[in-house]
SEZA-740479 format. One record per residue: x, y, z of N, C-alpha, C, O in turn; residue in one letter. Coordinates in steps of 0.001 Angstrom, whole numbers, padded with zeros to 6 digits, always signed. Layout:
BEGIN
XYZXYZXYZXYZA ...
***
This chain:
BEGIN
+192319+110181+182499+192964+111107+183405+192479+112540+183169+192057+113297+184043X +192616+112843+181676+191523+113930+181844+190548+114539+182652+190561+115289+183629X +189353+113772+181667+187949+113998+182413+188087+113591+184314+187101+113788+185025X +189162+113135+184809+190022+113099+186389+190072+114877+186230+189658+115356+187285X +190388+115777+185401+190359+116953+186244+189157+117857+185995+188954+118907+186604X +188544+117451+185241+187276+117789+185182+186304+117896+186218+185196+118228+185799X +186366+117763+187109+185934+116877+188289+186201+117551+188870+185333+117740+189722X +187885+118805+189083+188052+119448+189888+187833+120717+189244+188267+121617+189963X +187222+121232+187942+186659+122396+187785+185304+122930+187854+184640+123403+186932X +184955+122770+189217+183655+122859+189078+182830+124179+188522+181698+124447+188927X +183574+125010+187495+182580+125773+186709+182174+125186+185890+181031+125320+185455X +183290+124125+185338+182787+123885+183769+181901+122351+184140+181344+121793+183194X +181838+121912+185125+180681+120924+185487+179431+121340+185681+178427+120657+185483X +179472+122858+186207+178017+123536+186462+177464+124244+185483+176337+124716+185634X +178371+124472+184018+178057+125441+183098+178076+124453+181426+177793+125015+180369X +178512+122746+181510+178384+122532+180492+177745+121510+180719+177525+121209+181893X +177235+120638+179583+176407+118897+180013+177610+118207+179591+178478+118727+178890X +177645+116785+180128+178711+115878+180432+178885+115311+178881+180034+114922+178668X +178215+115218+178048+178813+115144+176715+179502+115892+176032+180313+115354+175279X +179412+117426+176061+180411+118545+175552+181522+118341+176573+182551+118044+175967X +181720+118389+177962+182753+117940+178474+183951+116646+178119+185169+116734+177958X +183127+115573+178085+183519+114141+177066+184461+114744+175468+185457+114487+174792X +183594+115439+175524+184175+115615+173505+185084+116517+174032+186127+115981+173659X +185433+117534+174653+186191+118285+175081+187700+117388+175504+188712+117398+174803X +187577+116800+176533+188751+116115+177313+189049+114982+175918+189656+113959+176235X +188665+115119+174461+189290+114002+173550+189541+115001+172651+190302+114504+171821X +189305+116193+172349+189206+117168+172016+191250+117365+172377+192156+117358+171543X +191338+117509+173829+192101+118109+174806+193521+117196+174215+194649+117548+173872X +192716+115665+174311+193726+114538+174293+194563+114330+172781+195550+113683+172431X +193798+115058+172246+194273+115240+170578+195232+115717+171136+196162+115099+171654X +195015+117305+171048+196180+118377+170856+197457+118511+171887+198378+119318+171765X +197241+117183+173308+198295+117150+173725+199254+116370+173367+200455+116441+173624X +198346+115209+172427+199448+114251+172093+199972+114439+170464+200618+113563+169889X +199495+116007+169699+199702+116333+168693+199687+115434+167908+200649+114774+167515X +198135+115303+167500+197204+114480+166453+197484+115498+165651+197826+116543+166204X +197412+115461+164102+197658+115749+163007+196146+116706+162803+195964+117882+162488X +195141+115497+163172+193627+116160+163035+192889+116283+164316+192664+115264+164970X +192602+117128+164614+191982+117597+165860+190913+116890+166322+190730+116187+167316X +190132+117279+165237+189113+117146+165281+187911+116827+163860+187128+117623+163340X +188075+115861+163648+187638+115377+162620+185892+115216+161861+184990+115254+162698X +185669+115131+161103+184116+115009+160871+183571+114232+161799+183034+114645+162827X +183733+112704+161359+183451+111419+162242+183354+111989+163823+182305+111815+164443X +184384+112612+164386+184302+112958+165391+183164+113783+166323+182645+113662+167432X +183095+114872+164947+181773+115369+164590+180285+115200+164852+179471+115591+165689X +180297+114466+163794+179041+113646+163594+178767+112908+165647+177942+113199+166513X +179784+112058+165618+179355+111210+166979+179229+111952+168141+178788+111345+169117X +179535+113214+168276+179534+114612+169166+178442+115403+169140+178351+116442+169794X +177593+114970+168413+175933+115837+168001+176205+116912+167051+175320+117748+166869X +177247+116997+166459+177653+118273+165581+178448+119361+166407+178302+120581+166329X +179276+118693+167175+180323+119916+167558+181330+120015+167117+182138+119131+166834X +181429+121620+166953+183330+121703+165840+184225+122113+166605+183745+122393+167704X +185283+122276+166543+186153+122351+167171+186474+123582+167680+187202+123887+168625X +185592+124486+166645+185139+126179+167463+184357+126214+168699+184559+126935+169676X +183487+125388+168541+182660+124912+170489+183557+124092+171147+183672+124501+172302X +184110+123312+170980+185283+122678+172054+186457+123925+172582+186702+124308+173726X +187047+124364+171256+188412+125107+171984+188017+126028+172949+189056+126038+173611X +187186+126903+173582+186820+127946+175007+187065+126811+175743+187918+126823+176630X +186307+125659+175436+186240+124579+177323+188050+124095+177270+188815+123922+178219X +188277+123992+175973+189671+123259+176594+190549+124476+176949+191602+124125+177481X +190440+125517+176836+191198+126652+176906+191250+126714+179157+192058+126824+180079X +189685+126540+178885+189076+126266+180478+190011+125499+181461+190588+125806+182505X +189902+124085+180503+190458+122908+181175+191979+123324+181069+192372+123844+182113X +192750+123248+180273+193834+123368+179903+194653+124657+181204+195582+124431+181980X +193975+125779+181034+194387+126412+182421+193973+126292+183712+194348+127062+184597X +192959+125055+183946+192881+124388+185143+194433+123771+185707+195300+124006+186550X +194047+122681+184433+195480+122087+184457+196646+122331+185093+197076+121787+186110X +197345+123557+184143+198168+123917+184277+198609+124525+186293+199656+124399+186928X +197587+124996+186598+197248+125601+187825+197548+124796+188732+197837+125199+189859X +197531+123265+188343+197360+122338+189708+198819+121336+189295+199172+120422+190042X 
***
């Protein structure tokens, strides 16, 4: 359902590649369902090396999409 509104932000479809988006909307899915760990190494690692300092701007993105609609 996420990556469902992703779809309707078309900045962050024209300004990121669909794998930082992906890690983003699980990124997103953590902290709405208040995971303990955000964002984890493992998570990490399978993300090409993104931390959770490059995810939080897009979910900040998404997150006030969200909210908007």
């Amino acid at each position: 359902m996420i990556c469902d509104f992703l779809l309707i932000e078309v900045d962050l479809l024209m300004n990121f590649k669909q794998s930082i988006l992906g890690a983003a909307a699980i990124y997103m899915t953590n902290r709405v369902t208040n995971k303990k760990n955000l964002w984890n190494l493992e998570l990490q690692k399978a993300s090409g090396g993104l931390t959770e300092n490059d995810l939080s701007p897009i979910y900040d993105k998404l997150f006030n999409s969200i909210k908007i609609i």
